[in-house]
N, C-alpha and C positions, 0 to 999 in steps of 0.2 A: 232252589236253595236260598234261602236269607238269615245272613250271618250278621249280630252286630258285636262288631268287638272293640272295646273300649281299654285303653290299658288303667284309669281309674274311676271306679264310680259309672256314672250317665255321662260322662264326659260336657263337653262345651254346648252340645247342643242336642239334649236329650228328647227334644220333641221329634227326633230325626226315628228314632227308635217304635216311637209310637204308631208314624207314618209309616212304617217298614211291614207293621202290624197291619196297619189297614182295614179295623174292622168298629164297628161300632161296640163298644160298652167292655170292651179287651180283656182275658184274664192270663192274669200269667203269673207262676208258679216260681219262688225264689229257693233257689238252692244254695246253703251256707253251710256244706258240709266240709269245705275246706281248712274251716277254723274248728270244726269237732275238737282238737288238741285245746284250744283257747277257750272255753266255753263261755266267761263271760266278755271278750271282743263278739263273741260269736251273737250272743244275744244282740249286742250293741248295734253291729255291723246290720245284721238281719232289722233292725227295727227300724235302722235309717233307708233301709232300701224298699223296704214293706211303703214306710210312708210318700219317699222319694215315687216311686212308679206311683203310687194312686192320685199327684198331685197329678200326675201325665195325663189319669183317666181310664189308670187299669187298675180292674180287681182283681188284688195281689192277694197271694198268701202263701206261706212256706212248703216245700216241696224238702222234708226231712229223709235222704234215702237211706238212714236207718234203717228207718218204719219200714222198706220194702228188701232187705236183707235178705236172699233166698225165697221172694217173694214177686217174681216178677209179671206173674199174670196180675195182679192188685196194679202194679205201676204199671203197666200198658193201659188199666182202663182209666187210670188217673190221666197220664199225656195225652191220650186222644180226647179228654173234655178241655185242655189250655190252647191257646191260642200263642203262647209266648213262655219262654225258659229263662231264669237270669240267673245267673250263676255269680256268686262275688268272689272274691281273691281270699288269699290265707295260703294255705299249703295245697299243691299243685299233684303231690304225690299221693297226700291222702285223700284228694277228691276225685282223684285216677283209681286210689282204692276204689272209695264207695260207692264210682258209677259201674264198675267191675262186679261188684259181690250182691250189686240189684238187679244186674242187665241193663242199665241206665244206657251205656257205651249204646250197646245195638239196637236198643228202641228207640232214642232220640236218632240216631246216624239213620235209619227207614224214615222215620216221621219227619225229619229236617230236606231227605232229598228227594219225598213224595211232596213237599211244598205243605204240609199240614200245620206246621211249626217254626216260630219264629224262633232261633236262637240268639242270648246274648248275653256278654257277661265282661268278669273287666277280670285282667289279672290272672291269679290261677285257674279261673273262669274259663279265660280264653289262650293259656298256656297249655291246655291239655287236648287240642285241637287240632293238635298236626299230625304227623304219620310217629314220631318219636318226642319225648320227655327230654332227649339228652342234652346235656349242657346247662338246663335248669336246675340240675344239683347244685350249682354254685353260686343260686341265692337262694331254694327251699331244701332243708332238708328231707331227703329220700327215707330216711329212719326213722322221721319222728312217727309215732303211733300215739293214739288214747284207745279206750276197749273199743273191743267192737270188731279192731282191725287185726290181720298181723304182717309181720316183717316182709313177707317179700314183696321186693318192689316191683311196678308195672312200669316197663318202660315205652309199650306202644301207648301211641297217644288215641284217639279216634277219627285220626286219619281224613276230617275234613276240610281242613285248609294245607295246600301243599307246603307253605314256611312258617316260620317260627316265628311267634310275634315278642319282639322286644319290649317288653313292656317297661313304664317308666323310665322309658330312655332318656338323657340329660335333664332330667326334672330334679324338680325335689322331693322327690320321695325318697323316704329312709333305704331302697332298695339301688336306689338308681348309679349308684357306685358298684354297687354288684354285677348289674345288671352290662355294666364295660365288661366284666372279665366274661361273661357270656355272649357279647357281640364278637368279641377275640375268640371264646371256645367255637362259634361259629363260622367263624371266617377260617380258621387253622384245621377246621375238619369239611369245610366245604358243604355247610349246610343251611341252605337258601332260609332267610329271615327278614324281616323288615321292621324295621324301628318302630315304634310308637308311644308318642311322649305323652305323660297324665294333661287329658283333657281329649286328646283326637283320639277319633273311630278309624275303623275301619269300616265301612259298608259291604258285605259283599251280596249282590243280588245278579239270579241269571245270569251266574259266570264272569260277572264284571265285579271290580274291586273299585269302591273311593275311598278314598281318604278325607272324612270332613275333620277340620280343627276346629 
């Protein structure tokens, strides 16, 4: 299993990501369905990230899991031709939807711990990777919807990393004041997490975790 989890962007040292990958001419598939609700951050978001990876050396392109909405034999044959998954930040609850209502959840979680697949993502990206969502109400809203989706929320997360990554921890990012009342929600219910400030990863490869900054 190879995890890169970043709490913003490629973090400090995005050539680390590339290596993770390991392979010659890389391609990898960006998912910005978090910001579905924002459409135009979302194009924005998506187009910095499209060119950000190909500066790497990977041939990027979007991975909309609209397009595969009750459609998930399509997205099984799309994942097994990528080489690498990048997921960006936005809302954590809607992109817990939309890996739900494609089967995203269960084909990536095969494909990431048969070793096929590179995952990586910053933010709600890598917020929806634990065994539970809880406590991340108190910087994304769990209600917000645009079409497509509806109201009830998913609170299992997919269950790949066993804690909770703090993202934007004492940074400056607009969230990172929130993001205290969340390290509190998690220390007061006893649910193992670990900080991580805009700029450092987290690596995890064969069971081991770094932390590069």
């Amino acid at each position: 299993m190879k995890l890169y989890l970043s709490s913003f962007g490629l973090g400090n040292k995005p050539e680390k990501l590339f290596e993770l990958v390991n392979k010659t001419n890389p391609t990898v598939a960006i998912i910005a369905n978090a910001l579905d609700n924002f459409p135009d951050a979302r194009i924005s978001f998506l187009n910095d990230q499209i060119e950000s990876l190909k500066k790497l050396g990977f041939n990027a392109e979007e991975l909309d899991l609209r397009k595969y909405f009750n459609n998930q034999d399509e997205l099984e044959a799309f994942l097994q031709s990528k080489d690498c998954i990048w997921a960006t930040g936005g809302n954590a609850f809607l992109l817990r939807r939309a890996m739900r209502y494609c089967g995203f959840d269960t084909l990536i979680s095969s494909l990431i711990k048969e070793d096929k697949i590179v995952y990586g993502g910053f933010s709600a990206g890598i917020v929806v990777l634990p065994p539970n969502l809880r406590g991340f109400e108190l910087v994304d809203d769990p209600h917000s919807l645009t079409e497509g989706y509806n109201a009830d929320i998913i609170w299992e997360g997919l269950n790949l990393i066993d804690f909770s990554p703090a993202v934007h921890y004492k940074s400056g990012h607009s969230e990172s004041s929130d993001m205290d009342k969340v390290v509190t929600f998690f220390e007061s219910h006893n649910i193992p997490y670990k900080p991580l400030a805009d700029g450092e990863v987290f690596i995890i490869k064969d069971g081991e975790i770094e932390l590069v900054q």
